[in-house]
N, C-alpha and C positions, 0 to 999 in steps of 0.2 A: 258666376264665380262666387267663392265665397268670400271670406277675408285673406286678405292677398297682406304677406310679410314684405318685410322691405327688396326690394328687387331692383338688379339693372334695367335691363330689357327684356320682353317676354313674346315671342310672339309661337302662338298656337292655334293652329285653324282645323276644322273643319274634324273637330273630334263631337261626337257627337251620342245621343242615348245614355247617359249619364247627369252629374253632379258631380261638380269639382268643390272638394271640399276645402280645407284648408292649406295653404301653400307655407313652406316654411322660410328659409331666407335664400335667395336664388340670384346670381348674380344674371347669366343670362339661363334660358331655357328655350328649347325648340323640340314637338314633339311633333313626330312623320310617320304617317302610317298607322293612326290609331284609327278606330271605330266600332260604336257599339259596346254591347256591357252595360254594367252600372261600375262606376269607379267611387269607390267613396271617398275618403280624405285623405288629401298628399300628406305626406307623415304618415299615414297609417292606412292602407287599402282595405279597399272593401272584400268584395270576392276574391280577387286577386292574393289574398293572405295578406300578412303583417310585414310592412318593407320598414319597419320600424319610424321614427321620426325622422327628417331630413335636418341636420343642421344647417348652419352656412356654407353653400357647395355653388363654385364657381361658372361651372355650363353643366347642362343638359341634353344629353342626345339621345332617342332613342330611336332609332331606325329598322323598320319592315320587323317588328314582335312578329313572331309566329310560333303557333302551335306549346309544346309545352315549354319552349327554351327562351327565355325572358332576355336573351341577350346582356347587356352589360346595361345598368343604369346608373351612370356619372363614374367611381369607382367601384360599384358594388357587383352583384351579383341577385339572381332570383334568392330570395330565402327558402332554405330547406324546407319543404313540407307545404309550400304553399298551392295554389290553383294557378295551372295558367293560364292563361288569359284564353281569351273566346277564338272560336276557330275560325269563325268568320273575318277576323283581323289579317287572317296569313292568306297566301296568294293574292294579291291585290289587284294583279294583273297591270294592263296598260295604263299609266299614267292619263289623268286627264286635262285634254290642251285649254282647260277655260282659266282666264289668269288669275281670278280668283277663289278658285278651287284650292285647297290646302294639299293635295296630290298631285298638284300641279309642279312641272319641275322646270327653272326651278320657283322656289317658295316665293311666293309677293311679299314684303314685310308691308305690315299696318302701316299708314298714308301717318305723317309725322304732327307731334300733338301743336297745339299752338303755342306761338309763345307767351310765357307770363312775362306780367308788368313787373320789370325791377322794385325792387322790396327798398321802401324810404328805410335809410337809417334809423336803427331803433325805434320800430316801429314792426309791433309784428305781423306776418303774414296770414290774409284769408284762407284757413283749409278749403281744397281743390272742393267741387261737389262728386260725388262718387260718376265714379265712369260707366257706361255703360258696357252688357258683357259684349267679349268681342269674339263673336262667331257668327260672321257671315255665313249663309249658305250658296254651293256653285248650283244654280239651275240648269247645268246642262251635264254633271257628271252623275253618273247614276249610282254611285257609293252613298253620295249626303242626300237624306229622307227630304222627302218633301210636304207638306210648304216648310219653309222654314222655320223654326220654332221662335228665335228673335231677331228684334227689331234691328236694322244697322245700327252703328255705333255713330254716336251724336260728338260734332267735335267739343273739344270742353270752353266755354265760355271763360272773356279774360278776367285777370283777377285784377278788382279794385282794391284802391289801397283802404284801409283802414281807417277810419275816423279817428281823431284825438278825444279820451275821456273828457268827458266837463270838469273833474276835477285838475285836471295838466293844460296847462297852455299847447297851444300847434305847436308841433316840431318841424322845423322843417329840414330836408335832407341835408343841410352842410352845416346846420347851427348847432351848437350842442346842446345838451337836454339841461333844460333847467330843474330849479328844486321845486319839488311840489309844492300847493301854501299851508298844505297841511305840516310839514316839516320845517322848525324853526332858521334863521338864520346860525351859521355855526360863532361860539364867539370865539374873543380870541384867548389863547393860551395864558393863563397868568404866568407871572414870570414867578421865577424859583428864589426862595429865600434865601439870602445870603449864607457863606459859610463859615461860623463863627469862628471865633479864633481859637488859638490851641488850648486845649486842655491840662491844666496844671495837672503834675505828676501821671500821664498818661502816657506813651511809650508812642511819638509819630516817627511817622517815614520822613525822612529827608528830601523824597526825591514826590512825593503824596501832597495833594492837599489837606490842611487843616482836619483833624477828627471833631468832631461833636463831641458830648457826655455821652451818648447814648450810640452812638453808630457803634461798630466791631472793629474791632482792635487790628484784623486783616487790610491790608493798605489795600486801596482800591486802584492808585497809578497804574495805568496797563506796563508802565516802563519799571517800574518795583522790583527791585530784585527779589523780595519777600513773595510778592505774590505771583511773578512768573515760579519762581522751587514748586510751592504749593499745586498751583496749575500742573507742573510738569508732572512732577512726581503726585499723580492724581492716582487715588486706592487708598490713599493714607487712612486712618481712622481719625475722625475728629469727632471732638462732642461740643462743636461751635465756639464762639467767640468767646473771649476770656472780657468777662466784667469787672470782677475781682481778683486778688490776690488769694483770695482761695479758692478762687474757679483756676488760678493755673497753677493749685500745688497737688501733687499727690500723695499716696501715703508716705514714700521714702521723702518728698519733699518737707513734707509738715516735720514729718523727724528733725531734719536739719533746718527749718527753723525755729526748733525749740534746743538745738545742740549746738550751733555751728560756731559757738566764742568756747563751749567747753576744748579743754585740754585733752579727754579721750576721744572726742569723737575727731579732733584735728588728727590726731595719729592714725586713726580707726581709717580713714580717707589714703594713707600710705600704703595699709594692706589692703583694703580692701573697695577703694571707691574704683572712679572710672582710668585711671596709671596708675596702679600697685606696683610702682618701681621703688626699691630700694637697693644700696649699695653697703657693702659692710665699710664700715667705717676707715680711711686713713688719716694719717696723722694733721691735725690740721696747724694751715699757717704759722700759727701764732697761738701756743696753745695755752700760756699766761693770760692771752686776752679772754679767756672764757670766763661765765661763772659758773657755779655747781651749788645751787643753793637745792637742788632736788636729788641730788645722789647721796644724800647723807653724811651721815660722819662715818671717818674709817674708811675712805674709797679716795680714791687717787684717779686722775685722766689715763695714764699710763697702764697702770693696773686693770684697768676695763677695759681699754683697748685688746689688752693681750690675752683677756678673757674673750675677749669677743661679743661683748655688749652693750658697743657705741656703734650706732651707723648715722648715717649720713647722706639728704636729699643735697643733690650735688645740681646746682641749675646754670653753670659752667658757660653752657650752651650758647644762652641768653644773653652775653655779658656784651656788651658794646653795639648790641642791634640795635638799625633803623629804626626810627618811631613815626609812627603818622600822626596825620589831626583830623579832630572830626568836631564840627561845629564851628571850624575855625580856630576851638582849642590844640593846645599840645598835649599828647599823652605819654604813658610812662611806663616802663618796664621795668623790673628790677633782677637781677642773679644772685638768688641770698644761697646761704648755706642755713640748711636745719639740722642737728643733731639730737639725735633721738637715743635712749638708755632703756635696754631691757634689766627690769629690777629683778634680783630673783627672785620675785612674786609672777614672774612670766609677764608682766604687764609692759608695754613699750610705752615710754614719755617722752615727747618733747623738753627737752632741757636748754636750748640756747638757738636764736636766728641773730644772723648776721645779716644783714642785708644788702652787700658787695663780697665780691670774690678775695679781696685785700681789706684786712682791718688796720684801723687810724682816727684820727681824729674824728673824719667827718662819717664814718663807717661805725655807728656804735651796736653793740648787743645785747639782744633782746632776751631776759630769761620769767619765764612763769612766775605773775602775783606781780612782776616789777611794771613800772611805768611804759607806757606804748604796748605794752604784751597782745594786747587786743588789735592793733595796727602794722603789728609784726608778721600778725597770723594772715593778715588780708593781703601784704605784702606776699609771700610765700604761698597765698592760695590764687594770687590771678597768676605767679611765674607759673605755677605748678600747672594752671589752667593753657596759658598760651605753650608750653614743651609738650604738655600734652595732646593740644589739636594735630602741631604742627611736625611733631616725631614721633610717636608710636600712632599717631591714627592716619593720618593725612601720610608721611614716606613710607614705616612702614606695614602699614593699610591698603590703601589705597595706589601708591606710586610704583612700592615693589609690586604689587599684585598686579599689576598693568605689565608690568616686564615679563612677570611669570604667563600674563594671558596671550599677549603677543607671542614670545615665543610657543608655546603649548598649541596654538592654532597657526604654526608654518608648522607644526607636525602632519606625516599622513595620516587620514582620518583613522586607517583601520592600527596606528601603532598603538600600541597597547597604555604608553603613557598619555598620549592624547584622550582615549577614551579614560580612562582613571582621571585626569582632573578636570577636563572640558565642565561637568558640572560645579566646579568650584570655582573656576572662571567665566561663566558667563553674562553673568549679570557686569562685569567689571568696566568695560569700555562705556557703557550707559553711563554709569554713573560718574562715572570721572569726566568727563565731558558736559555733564550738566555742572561739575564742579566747576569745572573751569570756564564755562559759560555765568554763573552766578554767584559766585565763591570768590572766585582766583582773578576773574577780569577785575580792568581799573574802574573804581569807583564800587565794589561788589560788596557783598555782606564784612567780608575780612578788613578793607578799608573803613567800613562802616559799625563793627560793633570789636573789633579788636585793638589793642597798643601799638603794633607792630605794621598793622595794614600788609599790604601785599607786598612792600618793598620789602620789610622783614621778615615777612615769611620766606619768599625766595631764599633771603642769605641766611635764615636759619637750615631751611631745608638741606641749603648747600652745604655748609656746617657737620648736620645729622648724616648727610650721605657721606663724608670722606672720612666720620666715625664710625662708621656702621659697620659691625662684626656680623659674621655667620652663628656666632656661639650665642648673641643675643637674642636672635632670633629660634635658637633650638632650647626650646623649658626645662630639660633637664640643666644643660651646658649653662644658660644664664643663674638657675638659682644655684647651682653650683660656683658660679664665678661671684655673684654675691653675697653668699655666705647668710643668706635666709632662709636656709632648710630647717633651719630648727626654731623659729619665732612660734609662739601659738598663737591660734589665732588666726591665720593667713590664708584664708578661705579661696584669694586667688592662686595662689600656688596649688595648694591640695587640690580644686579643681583642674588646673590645667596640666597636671601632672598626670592625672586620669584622662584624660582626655587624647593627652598626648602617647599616652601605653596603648589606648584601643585604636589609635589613628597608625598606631607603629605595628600593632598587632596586624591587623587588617591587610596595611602595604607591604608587609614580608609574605605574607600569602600569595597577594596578585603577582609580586616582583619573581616569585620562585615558581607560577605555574608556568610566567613567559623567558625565563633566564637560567639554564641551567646549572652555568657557571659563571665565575667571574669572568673569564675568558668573552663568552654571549655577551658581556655588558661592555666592556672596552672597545671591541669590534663593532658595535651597534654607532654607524657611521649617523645617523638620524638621529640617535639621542647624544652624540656627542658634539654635533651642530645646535641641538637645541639648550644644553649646558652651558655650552660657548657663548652663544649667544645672551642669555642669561648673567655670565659673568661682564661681559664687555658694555651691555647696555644697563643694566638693572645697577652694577654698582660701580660701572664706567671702568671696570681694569683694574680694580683698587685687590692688589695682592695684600696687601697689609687685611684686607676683611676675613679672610677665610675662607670665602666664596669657592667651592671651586670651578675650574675652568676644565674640568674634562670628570668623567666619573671610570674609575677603573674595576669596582668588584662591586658584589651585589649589596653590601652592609652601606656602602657609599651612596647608592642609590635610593636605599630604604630610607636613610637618613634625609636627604634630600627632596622626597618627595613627602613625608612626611613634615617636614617643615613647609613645604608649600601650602599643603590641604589645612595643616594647621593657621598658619598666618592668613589664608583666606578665609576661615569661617569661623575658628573658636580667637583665637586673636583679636580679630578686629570687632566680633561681639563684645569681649571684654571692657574694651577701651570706648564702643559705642554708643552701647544699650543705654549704657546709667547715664550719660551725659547730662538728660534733662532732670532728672531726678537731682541731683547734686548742683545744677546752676538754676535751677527756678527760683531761691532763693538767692538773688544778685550778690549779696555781702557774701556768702559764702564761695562762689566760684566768679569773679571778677573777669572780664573779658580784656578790659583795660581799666587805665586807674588817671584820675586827672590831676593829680599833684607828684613831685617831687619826693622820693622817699625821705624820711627827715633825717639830719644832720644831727642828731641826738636826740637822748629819749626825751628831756624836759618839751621838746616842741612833739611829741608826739601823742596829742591828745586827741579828745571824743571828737571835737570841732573839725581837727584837721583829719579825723578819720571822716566823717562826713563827704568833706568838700573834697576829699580822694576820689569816694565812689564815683561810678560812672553815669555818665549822661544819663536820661529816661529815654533819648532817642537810641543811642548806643545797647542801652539794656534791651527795650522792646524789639529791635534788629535780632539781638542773639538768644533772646526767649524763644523767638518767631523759628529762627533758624533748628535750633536745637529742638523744640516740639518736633518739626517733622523729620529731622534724620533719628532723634531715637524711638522711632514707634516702626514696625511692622506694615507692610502693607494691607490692606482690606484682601487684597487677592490671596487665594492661597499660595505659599511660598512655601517649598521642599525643604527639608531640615536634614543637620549631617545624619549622612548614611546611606547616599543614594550614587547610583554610577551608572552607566551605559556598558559594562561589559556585559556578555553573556554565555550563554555557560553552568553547566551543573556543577562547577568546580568556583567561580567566581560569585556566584549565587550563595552556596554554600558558605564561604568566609565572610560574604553579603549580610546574610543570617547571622553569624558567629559576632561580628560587629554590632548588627542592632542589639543582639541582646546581649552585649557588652556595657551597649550605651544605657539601655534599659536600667540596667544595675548603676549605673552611675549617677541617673535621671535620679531613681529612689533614693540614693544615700541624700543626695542633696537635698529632695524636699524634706528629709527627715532632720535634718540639722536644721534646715532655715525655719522648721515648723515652731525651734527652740531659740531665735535669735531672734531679740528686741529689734536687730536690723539685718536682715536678710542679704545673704548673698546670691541672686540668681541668674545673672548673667552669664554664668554658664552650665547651667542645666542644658544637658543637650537636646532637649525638643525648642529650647529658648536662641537655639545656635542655627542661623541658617548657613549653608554651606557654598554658599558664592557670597560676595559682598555686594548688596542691592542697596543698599542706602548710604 
């Protein structure tokens, strides 16, 4: 034999006039009826032609070969082209009665090997010594040549165990192995340095051990609501741990804090930061209580009004909400009124804050250059800040957009409105569920870095829902109702005006390849269950909204779904993108505020604007938060202009959109290429078209 590969069992007798070459992997083998030839090596034959290599192959039979038909060897066949085997192999004739004849029927197997010594525990085994070959010869059949060519086969001697090196102590089979002495004892573990205390003006976690100067600013608590967001919503882009104040500003950041006390850039935040809401102005309270030291001479309250060049942040909303505490402190909220003056130089000013709903003694007001003016503004930027999470991004953002997603998937797959928005709601259920896992639950980021906590959000929420119009939600109908078509400057209007023409373009196409009349839209039993459903959940039945509850012609439906694609993508960019941009610097976009608004202006100085500000736990909480909802994911994420119908006809207006959007994309980097502060929150490659963050 030559070298024999790993194998079951083998037994092969009385093949003989050859050389066995090499054997490949063989679980059992038995071969009957060979003789004579020269065979060269398993895996690859000699005369016999090339049987190629044998891989691992379970039995072996080859029974009575004859003449040129090679029979079947394991699964295969003779190979094409090869020799067959010798002639003398076929007819064999009578079997012979000697028992250890390998023709002999039937076969003797080889007499059984001895047993080996059990192998001591770690401790390894003596290699066998090689065996000898095993090919008896029968003396009495007249097929196998005579004398025999080898020697019987020698049974194998037992295997002793092993000796232990000189360098290892004995082992013996039940004890475990000790250390060499070459290898030292292990010591023990020193213990870990204590963890210092907290680090003045650093931003910890509440629920975190103590930071160092030196560790990152990410809370390590596995229980963290900070760093489970991060974990979850894993893709984010990060450029690591913030060490300084200007590792966490960016360009629009650093802007704002070099502008955030100035007088234009506080108005500049009304058209154009992260809530560009304004309202044309009505007559307020108490209109003696005002002053006008910035309207000049020759102008009356009355007279501008009716011009139409006094408006008005109205934070109404806000007025008698629950407050939480954090630290154990109480926090504070406030519902001012700001009134803003377009001069005929086109330029809008803030001219006076109130900072209560009702003017009076303890309610005084604040106008430009006069004392508190700087404490008035901080007041009016955390209301502006907490109306803004908790009604246009958070209701409706996010909450409406839940309604719209829900109903839109009890649609059937192939109805036509189903495929048109399913990409603008799909991301939606993700993320609102992570919201409400680390956002919304007790004790979550909102408890933790805002005025109002979770209690006040709820009842504000509740609040924004039983005010909630359909006309605010539609961009032309709202700057129509607020009478700021004509400000300049208003960068979110003029965008989303365009945005909203190419989103209305677009859905008149789709709506008019599947509806041929208005008739097809009223009878459409499926989209008037998903309408319905939409009004009765989404704005709970509230006819006073405008909502409607059934859709009857096709302008009703354009309108409609137009407003949906809209509020899911270019909407809730708006209000989300810039978020971190405008709150990295804390004084400018407050989350909450820790003192009392003051009770007139002589108490309303630098000191007490200080001890206003909020916590360094509070701030570090909504830096953490706000970094990762206004950034993009790493992954790549689809931007508006995309849908699941198909179609040479829906492809088409497919087309006709993007490169609507296209022309929109350019105007906008060309303006922003000329403004000290950019607006680009909604450039539409800047716009994704589901809400994923």
């Amino acid at each position: 034999m030559g070298a024999m590969g790993a194998m079951g069992a083998m037994g092969s007798m009385g093949v003989s006039g050859g050389q066995w070459g090499q054997w490949g992997s063989s679980g059992s083998s038995g071969v009957i009826g060979g003789n004579g030839g020269q065979w060269g090596q398993w895996g690859q034959w000699g005369q016999w032609g090339q049987w190629g290599q044998w891989g691992a192959m379970g039995s072996l039979g080859v029974n009575r070969v004859n003449g040129g038909q090679g029979g079947h060897w394991g699964a295969g066949q003779w190979p094409r082209g090869s020799q067959p085997p010798p002639r003398h192999l076929s007819g064999l004739g009578p079997q012979c009665p000697h028992p250890l004849c390998p023709f002999s029927v039937p076969n003797v197997p080889n007499p059984p090997m001895s047993p080996s010594v059990p192998n001591v525990p770690n401790v390894p085994n003596v290699p066998n010594p090689p065996m000898s070959p095993m090919s008896p010869q029968c003396p009495q059949c007249p097929q196998c040549p005579q004398p025999p060519q080898c020697p019987p086969m020698s049974p194998m001697p037992p295997m002793s165990p092993m000796s232990p090196t000189p360098q290892c102590p004995p082992v013996s089979p039940m004890s475990p192995m000790s250390p060499t002495p070459q290898s030292p004892p292990m010591s023990p573990m020193s213990p870990m340095p204590p963890i210092p205390p907290n680090v003045p003006n650093v931003p910890q976690c509440p629920q975190c051990p103590p930071m160092s100067p030196v560790s990152p600013m990410s809370p390590q608590c596995p229980r963290c609501p900070l760093r489970q967001i991060r974990i979850r919503l894993r893709g984010l882009r990060s450029g690591g741990s913030w060490r300084s104040l200007e590792d966490a500003c960016g360009r629009r950041s650093r802007y704002v804090v070099r502008h955030w006390q100035s007088d234009a850039f506080f108005r500049e935040q009304f058209l154009s930061g992260v809530n560009p809401v304004l309202s044309r102005c009505l007559p307020p309270t108490s209109r003696g209580a005002w002053g006008w030291p910035s309207l000049g001479t020759g102008t009356s309250l009355q007279r501008e009004m009716e011009a139409g060049r006094l408006f008005l942040a109205d934070y109404a909303l806000l007025e008698g909400l629950p407050t939480g505490t954090i630290g154990g402190r109480p926090q504070f909220v406030a519902a001012p009124l700001c009134l803003l003056w377009l001069s005929p130089r086109g330029r809008l000013l803030p001219v006076a804050i109130q900072l209560s709903q009702r003017p009076g003694p303890g309610s005084p007001i604040f106008v430009p250059g006069g004392p508190g003016w700087a404490l008035a503004m901080l007041w009016v930027r955390g209301a502006h800040f907490v109306l803004h999470e908790m009604v246009p991004h958070l209701l409706h953002g996010h909450f409406l957009c839940e309604a719209f997603a829900v109903a839109t998937q009890r649609l059937p797959a192939a109805h036509p409105v189903h495929q048109l928005l399913l990409p603008h709601v799909r991301f939606t259920f993700h993320i609102n569920i992570l919201a409400r896992e680390t956002l919304l639950n007790p004790g979550g980021i909102i408890d933790q870095a805002t005025s109002v906590g979770r209690e006040g959000t709820l009842a504000l929420v509740a609040r924004a829902t039983a005010a909630l119009t359909f006309r605010e939600l539609c961009v032309p109908d709202d700057v129509a109702d607020r009478g700021v078509g004509d400000i300049p400057g208003y960068h979110y209007r003029d965008d989303a005006m365009d945005i909203w023409g190419a989103i209305r373009c677009y859905v008149e196409g789709i709506v008019a390849l599947f509806y041929a009349a208005d008739e097809e839209v009223a009878e459409d039993e499926e989209l008037q269950e998903w309408v319905g459903e939409i009004f009765t959940y989404g704005v709970l039945g509230n006819e006073k909204s405008g909502f409607p509850s059934k859709l009857c012609s096709r302008p009703e439906l354009v309108k409609f779904l137009t407003m949906i694609i809209f509020c899911c993508s270019a909407r809730h960019a708006a209000v989300n993108s810039g978020q971190y941009d405008y709150a990295a610097w804390m004084p400018n976009t407050p989350g909450t505020l820790q003192r009392p608004p003051p009770a007139s202006a002589a108490e309303a100085t630098e000191e007490l604007l200080v001890a206003t500000l909020p916590s360094p736990e509070a701030t570090g909480a909504l830096l953490a938060l706000l970094s990762v909802v206004s950034y993009e994911g790493g992954e790549p994420v689809r931007h508006l202009g995309t849908d699941l119908l198909s179609g040479a006809a829906p492809r088409s207006l497919l087309a006709a959109f993007r490169a609507r959007l296209a022309e929109i994309s350019e105007r906008i980097r060309a303006r922003n290429a000329e403004l000290e502060l950019p607006y680009p929150y909604l450039e539409p490659t800047c716009v994704t078209e589901s809400i994923s963050i």
